[in-house]
C-alpha positions as CSV (number, residue, x, y, z in Angstrom):
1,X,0.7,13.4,-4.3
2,X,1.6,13.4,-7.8
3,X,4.8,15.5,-9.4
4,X,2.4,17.7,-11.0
5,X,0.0,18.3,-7.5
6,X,3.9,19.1,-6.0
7,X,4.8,21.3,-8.7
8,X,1.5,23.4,-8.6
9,X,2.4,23.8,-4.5
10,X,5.9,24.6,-5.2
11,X,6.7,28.6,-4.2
12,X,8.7,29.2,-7.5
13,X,8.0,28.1,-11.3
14,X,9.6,24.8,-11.8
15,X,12.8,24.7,-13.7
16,X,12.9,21.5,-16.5
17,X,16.3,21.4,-18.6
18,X,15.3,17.6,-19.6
19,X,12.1,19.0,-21.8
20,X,12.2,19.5,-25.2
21,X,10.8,22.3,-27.2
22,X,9.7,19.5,-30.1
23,X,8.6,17.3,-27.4
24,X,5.8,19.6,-26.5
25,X,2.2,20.5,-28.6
26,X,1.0,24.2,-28.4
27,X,-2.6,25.3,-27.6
28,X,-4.7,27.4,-30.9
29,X,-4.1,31.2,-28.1
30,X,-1.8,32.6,-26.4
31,X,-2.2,32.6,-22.6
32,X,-0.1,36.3,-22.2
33,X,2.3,38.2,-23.6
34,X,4.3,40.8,-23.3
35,X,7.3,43.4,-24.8
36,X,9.5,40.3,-25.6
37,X,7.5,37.1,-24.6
38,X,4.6,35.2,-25.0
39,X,3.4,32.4,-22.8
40,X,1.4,30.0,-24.5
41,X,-0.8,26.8,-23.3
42,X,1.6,23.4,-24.0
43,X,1.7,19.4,-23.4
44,X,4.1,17.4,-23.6
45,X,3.9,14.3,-26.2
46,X,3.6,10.7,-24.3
47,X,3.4,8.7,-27.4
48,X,1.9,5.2,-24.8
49,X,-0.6,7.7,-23.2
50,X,-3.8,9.4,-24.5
51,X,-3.6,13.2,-24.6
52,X,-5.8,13.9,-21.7
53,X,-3.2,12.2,-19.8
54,X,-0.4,14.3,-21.7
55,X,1.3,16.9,-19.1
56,X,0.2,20.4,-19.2
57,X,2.4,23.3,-19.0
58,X,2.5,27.2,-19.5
59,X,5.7,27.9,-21.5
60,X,7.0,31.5,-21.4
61,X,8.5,31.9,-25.3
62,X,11.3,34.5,-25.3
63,X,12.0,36.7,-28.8
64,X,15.8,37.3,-28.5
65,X,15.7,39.3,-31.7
66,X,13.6,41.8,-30.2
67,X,15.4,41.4,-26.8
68,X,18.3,42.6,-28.5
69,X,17.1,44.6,-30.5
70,X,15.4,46.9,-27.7
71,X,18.4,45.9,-25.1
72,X,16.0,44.4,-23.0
73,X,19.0,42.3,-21.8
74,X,19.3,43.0,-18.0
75,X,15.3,42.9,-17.8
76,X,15.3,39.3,-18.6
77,X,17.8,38.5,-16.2
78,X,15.9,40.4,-14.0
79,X,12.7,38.3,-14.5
80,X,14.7,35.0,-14.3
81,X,15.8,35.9,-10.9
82,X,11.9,36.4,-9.9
């Protein structure tokens, strides 16, 4: 089984502090969105691999200005907790 066959099996969304936002290249659409997010289709960069073999992700984008701007504060920590 490969990390990403474990990952897609795992019961919660898979948490990766090592990845970079640079390190990653964006799909043309958005997958969702919503009042202060948008998720959006990603890879990451492996500069000796071709980009079939790149990793795919779904990366949830937060607005903060409009987080705070709305004090959507405690409904973000609420949807981190999810």
């Amino acid at each position: 089984e490969t990390p990403w066959e474990a990952a897609l099996m795992a019961e919660t969304p898979t948490l990766l502090p090592t990845l970079k936002f640079h390190q990653l290249v964006f799909g043309a659409e958005d997958l969702a969105s919503g009042a202060f997010s948008v998720v959006r289709y990603a890879r990451t960069i492996i500069k000796d691999k071709t980009q079939s073999q790149w990793p795919e992700y779904a990366v949830k984008v937060i607005n903060t200005k409009t987080i705070q701007e709305h004090g959507y504060e405690s409904s973000v920590n609420r949807e981190i907790c999810v």
